[in-house]
C-alpha positions in Angstrom: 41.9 -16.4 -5.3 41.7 -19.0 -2.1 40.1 -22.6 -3.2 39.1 -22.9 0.2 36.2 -21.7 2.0 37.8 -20.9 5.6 40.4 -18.8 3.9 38.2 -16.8 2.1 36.6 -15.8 5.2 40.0 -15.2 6.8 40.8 -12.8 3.9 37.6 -11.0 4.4 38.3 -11.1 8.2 41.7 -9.7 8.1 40.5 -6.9 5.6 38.0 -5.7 8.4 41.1 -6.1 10.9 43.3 -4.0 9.0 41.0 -1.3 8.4 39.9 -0.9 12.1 44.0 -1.0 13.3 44.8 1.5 11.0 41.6 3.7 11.8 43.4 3.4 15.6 46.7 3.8 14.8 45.7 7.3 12.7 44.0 8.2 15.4 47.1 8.1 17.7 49.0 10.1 15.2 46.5 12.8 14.8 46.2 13.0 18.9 50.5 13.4 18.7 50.5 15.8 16.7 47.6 17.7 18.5 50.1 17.5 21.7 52.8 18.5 19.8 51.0 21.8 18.6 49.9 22.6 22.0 53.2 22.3 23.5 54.3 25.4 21.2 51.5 27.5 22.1 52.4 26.7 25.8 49.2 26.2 27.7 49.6 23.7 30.8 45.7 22.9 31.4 45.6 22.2 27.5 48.3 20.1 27.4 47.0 17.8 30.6 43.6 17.6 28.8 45.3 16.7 25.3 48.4 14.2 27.4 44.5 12.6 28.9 43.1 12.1 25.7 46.3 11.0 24.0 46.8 8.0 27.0 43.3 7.0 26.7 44.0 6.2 22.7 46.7 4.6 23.6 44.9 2.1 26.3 42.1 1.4 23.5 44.7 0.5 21.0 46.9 -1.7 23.3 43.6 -3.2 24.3 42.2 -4.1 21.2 45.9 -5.3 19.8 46.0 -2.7 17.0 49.7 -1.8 19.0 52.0 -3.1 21.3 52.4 -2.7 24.9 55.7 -1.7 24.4 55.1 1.0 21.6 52.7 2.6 24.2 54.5 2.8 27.0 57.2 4.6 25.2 54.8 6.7 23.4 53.2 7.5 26.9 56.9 7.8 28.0 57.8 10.9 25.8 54.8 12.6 25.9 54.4 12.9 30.0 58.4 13.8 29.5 57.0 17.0 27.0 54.3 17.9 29.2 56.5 17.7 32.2 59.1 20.0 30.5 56.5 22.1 29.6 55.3 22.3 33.2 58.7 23.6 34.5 58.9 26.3 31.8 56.0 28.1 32.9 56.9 27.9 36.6 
């Protein structure tokens, strides 16, 4: 237990913090594995919706710190890279 008052609040702070990163970073995850799903079932309008909605996460989080820049580029990386692979298939 903190003797100081500024700490305490920091504590509480950083509890809020955590919760709200982690909420973003799960979010990611689920919106991964969503893409991932959709690239078996083969679908190439799916897949640009979901590779969308998978950036856009991304963005938020970078934005509000919860993940690195770098962690989202490569993310973003990979993922145009399956969707892209994807595209050629059904061609």
């Amino acid at each position: 237990m903190p003797n100081i008052k500024s700490q305490e609040k920091r504590d509480r702070q950083n509890i809020k913090r955590e919760l709200k990163n982690k909420s973003l970073r799960s979010k990611i995850k689920t919106n991964r594995k969503k893409l991932a799903t959709d690239f078996e079932q083969g679908d190439a309008q799916v897949l640009q919706e979901d590779l969308r909605i998978y950036f856009k996460k991304l963005d938020k989080a970078v934005k509000k710190g919860a993940v690195h820049k770098n962690f989202a580029a490569n993310k973003k990386a990979k993922a145009a890279k399956l969707v892209n692979s994807a595209a050629k298939e059904e061609k």
